[in-house]
TORTOR-838087 format. One record per atom (N, C-alpha, C): atom name; y negated, x, z; residue number from 1. Coordinates in steps of 0.1 Angstrom, whole numbers, plus 2048, in hexadecimal, padded with zeros to 3 digits. Atoms other than C-alpha are relative to their C-alpha. Layout:
REM residues N
(node "CA",(Y,X,Z),NUM)
...
This chain:
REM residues 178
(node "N",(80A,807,807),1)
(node "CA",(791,7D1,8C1),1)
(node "C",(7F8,809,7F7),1)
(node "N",(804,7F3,809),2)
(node "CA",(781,7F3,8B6),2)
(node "C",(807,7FC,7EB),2)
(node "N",(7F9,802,80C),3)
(node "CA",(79F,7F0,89B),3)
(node "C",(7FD,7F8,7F8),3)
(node "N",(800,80A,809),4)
(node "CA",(796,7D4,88F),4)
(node "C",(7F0,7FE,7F8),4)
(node "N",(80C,7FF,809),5)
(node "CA",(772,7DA,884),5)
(node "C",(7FC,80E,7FC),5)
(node "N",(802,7F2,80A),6)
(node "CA",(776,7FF,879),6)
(node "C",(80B,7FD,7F6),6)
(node "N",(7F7,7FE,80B),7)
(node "CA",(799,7F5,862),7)
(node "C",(7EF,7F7,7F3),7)
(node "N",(807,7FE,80C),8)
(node "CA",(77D,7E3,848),8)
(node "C",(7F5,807,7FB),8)
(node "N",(806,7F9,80A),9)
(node "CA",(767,7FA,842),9)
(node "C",(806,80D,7FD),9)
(node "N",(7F7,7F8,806),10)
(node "CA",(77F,813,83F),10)
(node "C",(806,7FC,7F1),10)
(node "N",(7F8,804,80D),11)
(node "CA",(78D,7FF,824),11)
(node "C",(7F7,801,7F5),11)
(node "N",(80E,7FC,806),12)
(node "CA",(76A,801,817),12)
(node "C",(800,80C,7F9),12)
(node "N",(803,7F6,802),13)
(node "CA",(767,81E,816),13)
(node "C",(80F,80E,7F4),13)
(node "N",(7F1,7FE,80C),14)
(node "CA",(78F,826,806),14)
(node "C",(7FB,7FE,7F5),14)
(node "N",(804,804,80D),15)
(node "CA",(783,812,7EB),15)
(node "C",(7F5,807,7F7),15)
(node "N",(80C,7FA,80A),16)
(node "CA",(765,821,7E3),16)
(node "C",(804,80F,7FB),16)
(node "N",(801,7F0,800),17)
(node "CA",(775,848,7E5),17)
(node "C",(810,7FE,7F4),17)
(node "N",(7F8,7FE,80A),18)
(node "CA",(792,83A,7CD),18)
(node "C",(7FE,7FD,7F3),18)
(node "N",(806,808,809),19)
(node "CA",(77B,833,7B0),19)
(node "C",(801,80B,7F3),19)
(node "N",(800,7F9,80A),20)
(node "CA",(785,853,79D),20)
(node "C",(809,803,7F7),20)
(node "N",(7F2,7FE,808),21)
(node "CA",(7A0,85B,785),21)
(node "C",(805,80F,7FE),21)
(node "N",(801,7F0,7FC),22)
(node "CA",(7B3,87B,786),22)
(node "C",(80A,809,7EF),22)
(node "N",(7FA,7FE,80D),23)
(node "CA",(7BF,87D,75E),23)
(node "C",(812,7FD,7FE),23)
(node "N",(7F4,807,806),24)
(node "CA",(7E0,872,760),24)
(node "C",(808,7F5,802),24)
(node "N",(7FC,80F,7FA),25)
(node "CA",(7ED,853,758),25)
(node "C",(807,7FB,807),25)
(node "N",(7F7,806,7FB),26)
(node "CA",(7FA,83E,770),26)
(node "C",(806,7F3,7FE),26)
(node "N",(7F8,80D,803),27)
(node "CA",(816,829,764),27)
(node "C",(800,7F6,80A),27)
(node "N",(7FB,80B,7F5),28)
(node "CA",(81D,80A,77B),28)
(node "C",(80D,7FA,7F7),28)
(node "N",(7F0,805,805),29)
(node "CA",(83B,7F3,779),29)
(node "C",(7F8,7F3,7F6),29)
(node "N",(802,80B,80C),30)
(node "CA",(83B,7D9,75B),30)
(node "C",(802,7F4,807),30)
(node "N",(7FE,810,7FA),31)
(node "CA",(84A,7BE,772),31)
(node "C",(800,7FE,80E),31)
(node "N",(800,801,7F0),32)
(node "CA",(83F,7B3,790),32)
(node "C",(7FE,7F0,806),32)
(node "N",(7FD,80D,7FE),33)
(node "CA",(84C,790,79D),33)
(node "C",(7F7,800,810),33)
(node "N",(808,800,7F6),34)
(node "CA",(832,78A,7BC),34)
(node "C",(80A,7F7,808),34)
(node "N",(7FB,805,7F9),35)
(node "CA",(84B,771,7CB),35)
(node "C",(80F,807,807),35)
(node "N",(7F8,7F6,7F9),36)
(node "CA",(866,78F,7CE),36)
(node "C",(7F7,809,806),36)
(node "N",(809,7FA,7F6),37)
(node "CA",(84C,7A2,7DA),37)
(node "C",(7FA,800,80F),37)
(node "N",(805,805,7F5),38)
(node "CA",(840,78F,7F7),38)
(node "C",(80A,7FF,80A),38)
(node "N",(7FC,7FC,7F1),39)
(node "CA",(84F,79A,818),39)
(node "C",(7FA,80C,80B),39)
(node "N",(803,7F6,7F9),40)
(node "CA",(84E,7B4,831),40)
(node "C",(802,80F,7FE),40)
(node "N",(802,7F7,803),41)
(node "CA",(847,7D7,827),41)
(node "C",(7FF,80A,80A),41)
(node "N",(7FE,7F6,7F4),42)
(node "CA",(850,7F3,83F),42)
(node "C",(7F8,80E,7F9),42)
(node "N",(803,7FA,805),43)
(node "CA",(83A,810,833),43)
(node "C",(805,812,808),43)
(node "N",(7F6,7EE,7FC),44)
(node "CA",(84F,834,836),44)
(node "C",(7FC,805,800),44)
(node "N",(80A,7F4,803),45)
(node "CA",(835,849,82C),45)
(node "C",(7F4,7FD,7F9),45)
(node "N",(80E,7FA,807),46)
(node "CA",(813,850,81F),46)
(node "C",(7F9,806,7FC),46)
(node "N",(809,7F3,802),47)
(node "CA",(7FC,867,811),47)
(node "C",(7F5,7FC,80C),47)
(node "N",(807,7FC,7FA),48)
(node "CA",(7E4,86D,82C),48)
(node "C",(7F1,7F7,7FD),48)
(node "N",(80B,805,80A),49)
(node "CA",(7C5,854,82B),49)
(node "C",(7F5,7FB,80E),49)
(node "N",(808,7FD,7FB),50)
(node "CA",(7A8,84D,840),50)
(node "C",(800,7F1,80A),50)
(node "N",(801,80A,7F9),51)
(node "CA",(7AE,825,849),51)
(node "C",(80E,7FE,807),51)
(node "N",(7EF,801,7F8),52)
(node "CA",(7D3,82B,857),52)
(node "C",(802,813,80B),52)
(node "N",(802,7F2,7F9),53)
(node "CA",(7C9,84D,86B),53)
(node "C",(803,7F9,811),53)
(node "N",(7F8,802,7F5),54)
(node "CA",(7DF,850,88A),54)
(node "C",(807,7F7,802),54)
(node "N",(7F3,80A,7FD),55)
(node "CA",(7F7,833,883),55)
(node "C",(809,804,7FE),55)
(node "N",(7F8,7F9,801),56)
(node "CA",(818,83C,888),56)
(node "C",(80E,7F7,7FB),56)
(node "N",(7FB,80B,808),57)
(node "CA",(825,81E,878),57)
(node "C",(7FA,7F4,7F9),57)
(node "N",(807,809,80A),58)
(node "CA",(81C,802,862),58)
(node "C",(806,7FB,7F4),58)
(node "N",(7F9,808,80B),59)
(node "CA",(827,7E3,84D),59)
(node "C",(7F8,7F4,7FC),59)
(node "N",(806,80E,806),60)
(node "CA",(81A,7CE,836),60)
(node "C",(80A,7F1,7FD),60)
(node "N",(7FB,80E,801),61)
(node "CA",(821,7A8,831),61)
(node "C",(7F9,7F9,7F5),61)
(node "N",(806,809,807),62)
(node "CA",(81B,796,812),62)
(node "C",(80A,7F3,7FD),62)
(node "N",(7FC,80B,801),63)
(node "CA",(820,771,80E),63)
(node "C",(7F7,7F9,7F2),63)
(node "N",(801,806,812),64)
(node "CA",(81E,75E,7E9),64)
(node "C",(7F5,7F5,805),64)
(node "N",(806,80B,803),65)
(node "CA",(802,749,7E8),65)
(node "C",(7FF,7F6,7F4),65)
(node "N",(7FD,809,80D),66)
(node "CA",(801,729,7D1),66)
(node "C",(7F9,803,7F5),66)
(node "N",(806,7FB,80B),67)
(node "CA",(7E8,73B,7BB),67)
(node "C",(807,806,7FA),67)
(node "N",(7F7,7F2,805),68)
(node "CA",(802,759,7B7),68)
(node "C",(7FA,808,806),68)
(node "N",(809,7F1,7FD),69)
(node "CA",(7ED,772,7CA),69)
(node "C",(80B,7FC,80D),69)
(node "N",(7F2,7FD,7F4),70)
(node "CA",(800,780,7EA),70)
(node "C",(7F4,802,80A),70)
(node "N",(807,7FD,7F6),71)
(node "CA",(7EF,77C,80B),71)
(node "C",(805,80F,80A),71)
(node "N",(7F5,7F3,7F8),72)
(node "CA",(7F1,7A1,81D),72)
(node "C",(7FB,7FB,80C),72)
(node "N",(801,7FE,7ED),73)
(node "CA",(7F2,7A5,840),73)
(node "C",(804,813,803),73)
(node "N",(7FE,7F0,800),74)
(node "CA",(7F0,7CE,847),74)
(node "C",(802,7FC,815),74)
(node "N",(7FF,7FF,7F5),75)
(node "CA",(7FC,7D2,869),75)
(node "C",(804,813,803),75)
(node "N",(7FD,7F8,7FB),76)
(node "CA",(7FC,7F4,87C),76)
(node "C",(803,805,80C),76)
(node "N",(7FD,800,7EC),77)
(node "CA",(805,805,89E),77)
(node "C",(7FE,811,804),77)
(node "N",(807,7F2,7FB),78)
(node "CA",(7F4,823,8AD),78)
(node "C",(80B,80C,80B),78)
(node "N",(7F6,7FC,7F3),79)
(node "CA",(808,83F,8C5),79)
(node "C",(7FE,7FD,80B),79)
(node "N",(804,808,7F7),80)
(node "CA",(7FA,82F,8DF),80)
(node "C",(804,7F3,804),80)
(node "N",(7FD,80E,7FE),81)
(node "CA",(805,80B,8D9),81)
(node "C",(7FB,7F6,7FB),81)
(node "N",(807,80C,806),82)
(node "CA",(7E7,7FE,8CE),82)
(node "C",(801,7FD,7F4),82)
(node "N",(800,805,80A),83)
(node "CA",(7EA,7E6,8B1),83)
(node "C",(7F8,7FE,7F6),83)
(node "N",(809,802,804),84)
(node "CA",(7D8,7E3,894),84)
(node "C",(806,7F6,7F4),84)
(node "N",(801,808,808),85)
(node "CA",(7D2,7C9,87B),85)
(node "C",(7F4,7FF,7F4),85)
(node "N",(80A,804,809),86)
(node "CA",(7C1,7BE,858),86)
(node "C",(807,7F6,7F9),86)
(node "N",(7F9,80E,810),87)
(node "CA",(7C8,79F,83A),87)
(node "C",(7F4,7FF,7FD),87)
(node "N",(807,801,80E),88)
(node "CA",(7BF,79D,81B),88)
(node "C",(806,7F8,7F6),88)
(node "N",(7F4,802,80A),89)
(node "CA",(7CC,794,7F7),89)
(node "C",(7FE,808,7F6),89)
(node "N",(801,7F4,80D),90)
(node "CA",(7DA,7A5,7DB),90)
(node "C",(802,7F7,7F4),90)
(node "N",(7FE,805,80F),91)
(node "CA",(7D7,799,7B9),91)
(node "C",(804,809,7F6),91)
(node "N",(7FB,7FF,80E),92)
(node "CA",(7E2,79D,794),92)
(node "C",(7F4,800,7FB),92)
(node "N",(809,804,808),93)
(node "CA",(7C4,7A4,781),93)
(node "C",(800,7FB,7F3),93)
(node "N",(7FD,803,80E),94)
(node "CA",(7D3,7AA,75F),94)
(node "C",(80F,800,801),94)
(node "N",(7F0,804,7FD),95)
(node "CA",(7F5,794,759),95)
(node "C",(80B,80A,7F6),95)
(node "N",(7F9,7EF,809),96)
(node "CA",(7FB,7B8,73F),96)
(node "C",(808,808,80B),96)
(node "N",(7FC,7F9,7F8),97)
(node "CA",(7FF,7CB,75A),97)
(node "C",(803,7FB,811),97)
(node "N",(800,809,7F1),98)
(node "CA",(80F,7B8,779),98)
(node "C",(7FF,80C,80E),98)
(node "N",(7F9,7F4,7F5),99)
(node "CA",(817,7DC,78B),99)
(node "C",(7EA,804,808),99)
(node "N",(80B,7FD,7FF),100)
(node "CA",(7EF,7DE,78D),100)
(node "C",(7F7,7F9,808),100)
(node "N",(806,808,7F8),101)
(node "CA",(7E1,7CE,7AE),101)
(node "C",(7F2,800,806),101)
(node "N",(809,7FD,7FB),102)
(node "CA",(7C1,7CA,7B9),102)
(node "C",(801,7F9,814),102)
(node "N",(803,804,7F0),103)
(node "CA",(7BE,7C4,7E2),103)
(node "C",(7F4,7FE,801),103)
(node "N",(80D,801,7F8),104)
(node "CA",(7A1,7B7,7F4),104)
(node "C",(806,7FA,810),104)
(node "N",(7F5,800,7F2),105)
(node "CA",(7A6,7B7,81B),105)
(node "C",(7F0,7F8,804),105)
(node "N",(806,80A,7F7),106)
(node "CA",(78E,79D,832),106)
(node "C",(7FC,80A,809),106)
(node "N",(80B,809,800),107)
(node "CA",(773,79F,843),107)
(node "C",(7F5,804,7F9),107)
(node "N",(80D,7FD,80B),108)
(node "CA",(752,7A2,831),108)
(node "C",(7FD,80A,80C),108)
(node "N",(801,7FC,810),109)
(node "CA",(746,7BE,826),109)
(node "C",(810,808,7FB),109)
(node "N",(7F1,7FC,807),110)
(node "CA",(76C,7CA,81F),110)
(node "C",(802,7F8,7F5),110)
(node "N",(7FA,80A,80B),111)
(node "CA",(770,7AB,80A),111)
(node "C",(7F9,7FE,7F6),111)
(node "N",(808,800,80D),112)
(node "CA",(756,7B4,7F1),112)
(node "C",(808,80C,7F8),112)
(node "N",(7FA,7F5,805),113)
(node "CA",(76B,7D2,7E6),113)
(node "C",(814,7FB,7FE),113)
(node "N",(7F2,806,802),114)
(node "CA",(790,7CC,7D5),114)
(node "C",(807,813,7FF),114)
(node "N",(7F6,7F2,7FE),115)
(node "CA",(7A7,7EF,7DA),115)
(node "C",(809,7FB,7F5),115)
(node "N",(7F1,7FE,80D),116)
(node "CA",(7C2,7F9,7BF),116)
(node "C",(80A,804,809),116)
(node "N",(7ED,800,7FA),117)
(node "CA",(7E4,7F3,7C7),117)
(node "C",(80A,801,7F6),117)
(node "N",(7F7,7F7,809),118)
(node "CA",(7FC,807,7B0),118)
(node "C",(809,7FA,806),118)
(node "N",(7ED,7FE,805),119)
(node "CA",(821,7FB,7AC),119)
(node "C",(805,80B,7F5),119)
(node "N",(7FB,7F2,807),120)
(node "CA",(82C,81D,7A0),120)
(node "C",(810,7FD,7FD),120)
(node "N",(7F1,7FD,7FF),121)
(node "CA",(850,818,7A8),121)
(node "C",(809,7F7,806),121)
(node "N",(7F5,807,7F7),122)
(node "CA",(868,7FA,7B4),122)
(node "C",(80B,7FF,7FB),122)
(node "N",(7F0,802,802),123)
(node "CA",(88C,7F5,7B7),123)
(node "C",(802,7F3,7FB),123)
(node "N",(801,80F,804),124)
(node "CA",(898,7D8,7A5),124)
(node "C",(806,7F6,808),124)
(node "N",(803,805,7F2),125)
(node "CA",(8A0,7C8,7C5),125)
(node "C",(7F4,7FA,80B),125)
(node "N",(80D,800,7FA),126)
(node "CA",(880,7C9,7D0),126)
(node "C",(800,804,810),126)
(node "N",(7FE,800,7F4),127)
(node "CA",(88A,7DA,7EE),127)
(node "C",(7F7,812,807),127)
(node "N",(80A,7F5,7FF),128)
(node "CA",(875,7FE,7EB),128)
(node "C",(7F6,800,7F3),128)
(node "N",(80A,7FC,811),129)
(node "CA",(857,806,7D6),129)
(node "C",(7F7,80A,805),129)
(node "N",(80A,7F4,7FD),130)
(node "CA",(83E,81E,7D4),130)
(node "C",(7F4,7FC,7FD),130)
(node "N",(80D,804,807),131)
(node "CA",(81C,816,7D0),131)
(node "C",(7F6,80D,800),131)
(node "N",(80C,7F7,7FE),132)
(node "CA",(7FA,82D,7CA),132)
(node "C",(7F5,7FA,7F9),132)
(node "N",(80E,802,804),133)
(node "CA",(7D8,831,7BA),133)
(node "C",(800,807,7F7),133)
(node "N",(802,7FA,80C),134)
(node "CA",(7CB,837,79B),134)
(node "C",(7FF,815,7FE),134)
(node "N",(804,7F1,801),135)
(node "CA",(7BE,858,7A8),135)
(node "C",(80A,807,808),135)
(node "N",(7F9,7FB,7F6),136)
(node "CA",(7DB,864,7BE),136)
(node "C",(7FD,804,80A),136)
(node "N",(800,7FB,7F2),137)
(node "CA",(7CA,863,7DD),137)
(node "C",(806,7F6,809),137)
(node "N",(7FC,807,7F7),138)
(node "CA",(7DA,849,7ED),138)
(node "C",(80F,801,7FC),138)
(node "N",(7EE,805,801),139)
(node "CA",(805,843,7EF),139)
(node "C",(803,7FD,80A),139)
(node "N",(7F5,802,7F8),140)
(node "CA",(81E,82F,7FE),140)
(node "C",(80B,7FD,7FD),140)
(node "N",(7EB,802,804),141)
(node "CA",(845,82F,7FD),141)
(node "C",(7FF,7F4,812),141)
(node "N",(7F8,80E,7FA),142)
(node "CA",(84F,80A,80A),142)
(node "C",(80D,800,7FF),142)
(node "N",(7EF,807,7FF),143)
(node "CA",(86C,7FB,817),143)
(node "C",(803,7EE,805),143)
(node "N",(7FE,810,7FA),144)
(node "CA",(879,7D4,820),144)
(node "C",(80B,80A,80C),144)
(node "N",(7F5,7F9,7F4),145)
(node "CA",(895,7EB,832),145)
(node "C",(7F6,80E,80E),145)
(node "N",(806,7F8,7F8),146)
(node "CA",(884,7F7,856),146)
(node "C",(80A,80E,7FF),146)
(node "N",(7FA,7F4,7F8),147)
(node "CA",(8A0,811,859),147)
(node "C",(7FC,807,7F2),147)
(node "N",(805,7FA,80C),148)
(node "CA",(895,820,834),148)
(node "C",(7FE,80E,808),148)
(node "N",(806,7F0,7FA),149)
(node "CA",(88B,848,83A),149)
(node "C",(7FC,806,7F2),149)
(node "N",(802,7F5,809),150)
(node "CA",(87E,862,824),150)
(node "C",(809,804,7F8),150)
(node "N",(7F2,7FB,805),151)
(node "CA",(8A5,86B,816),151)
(node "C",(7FE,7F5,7F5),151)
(node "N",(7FA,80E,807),152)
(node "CA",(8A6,847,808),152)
(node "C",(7F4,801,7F4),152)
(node "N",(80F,805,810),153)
(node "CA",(883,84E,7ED),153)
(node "C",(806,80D,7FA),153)
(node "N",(803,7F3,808),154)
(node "CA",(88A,86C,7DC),154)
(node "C",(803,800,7F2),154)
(node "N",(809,806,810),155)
(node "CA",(886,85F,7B8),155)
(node "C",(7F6,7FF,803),155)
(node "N",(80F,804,7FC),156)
(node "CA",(86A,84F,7C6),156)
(node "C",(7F6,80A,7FE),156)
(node "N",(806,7F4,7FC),157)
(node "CA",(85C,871,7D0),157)
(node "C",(7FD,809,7F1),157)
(node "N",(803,7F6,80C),158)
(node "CA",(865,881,7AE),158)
(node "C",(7F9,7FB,7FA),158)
(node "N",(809,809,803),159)
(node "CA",(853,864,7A0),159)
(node "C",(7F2,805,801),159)
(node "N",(809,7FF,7FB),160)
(node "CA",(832,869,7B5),160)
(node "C",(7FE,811,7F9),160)
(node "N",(802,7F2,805),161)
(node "CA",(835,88F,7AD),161)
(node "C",(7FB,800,7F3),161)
(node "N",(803,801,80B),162)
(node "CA",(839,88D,78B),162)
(node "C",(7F1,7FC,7F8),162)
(node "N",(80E,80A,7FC),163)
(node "CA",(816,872,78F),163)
(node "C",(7F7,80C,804),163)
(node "N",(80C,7F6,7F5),164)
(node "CA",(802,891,7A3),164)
(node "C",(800,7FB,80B),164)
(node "N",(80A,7FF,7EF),165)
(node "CA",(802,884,7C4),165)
(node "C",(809,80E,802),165)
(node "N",(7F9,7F9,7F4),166)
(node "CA",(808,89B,7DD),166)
(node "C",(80B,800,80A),166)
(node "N",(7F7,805,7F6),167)
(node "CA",(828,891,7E8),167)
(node "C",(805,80A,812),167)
(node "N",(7FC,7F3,7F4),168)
(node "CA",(82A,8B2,803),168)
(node "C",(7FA,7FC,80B),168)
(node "N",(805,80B,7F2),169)
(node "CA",(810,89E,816),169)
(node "C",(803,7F7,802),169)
(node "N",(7F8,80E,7FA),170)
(node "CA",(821,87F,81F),170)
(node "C",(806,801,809),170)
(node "N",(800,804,7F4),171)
(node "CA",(81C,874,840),171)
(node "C",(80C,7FA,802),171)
(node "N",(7F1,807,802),172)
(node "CA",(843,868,845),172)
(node "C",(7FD,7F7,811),172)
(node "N",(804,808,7F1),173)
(node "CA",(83D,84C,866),173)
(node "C",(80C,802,807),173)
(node "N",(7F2,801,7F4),174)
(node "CA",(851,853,884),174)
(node "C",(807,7F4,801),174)
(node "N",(7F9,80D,7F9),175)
(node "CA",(857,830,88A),175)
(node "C",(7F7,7F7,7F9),175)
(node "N",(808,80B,805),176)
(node "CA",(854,80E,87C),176)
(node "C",(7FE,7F5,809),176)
(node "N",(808,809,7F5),177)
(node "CA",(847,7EE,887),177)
(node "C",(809,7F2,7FC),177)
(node "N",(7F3,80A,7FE),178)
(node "CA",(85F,7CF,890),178)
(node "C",(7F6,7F3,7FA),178)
C-alpha cells in the first residue's frame, strides 16, 4: 500500500526534475501508429530513476482508447515480491510529432503534471523501442518479447549514446514480469 501512495509523487516529482534541456536535439520517430503500439511492454533496462528504485522488473501496458490516447498501466515488482502499480494516459500533443508523448499517471496531485515520453527508436514491427527525455535523464529499452536481453538493443544503445544519455548506467533488470 506504501507503493501505491509514494509511486505518485514520485512521478511528481520526475516531472518536475525533467523540465530542463541538455542542448542536443532529440529526434523522435516521425510515425507512431498508437494502435501498434498498445500492448505489453517488458522494460530491459533503464537509466536509473527515482520512481522505479529497487524494482527488479517492470512492464507497461497500453490499451488504445476511442479518443486515440493509450491507457498505461506501469506495473512493477520489488526483490522481495512486493508489487507495485500506477495508470495513467499517454497522449499526442502535436499530430507533427507523433514520437512526442506526453504521460499523466492518476491519482491527484500526479495528474496535474503530464511527463515526456520520447519515442527515440522503434522497430518497424513495433516489437522494441527506445524511449527517453528531452534532457537525457530518463531511458528505457522496451520489448513485446519477455525473453529480449541487452545483446538484442545494441543499435538502440548506439542510438541513446549518440543522444548523451549515459548508456554505461543502464540498470539492465534481472527478471521480467509475466
Amino acid at each position: 500500500m506504501k507503493s501505491l501512495l509514494i509511486l505518485p509523487l514520485l512521478a511528481i516529482a520526475t516531472i518536475l526534475t525533467s523540465c530542463g534541456g541538455s542542448g542536443i536535439e532529440q529526434p523522435t520517430v516521425v510515425r507512431l501508429e498508437p494502435a501498434k503500439y498498445a500492448g505489453e511492454w517488458h522494460e530491459v533496462g533503464r537509466l536509473p530513476n527515482r520512481f522505479e528504485k529497487d524494482l527488479v522488473a517492470a512492464k507497461a501496458t497500453y490499451a488504445l482508447q476511442k479518443d486515440g490516447s493509450l491507457k498505461v498501466t506501469n506495473d512493477g515488482l520489488k526483490a522481495d515480491g512486493e508489487k507495485t502499480s500506477i495508470e495513467g494516459a499517454a497522449t499526442v500533443p502535436d499530430p507533427k510529432q507523433p514520437g512526442r508523448l506526453k504521460v499523466r499517471f492518476d491519482p491527484f496531485p500526479a495528474s496535474l503534471f503530464a511527463g515526456d515520453y520520447w519515442v527515440l527508436a522503434l522497430t518497424d514491427d513495433y516489437r522494441k523501442a527506445l524511449v527517453g527525455s528531452p534532457n537525457q535523464n530518463f531511458l528505457w529499452v522496451l520489448s513485446k518479447n519477455a525473453k529480449d536481453t541487452k545483446d538484442d538493443f545494441a543499435p538502440f544503445l548506439k542510438i541513446a549514446a549518440d543522444l548523451g544519455y549515459a548508456t554505461g548506467d543502464i540498470y539492465w533488470n534481472p527478471k521480467r514480469m509475466e
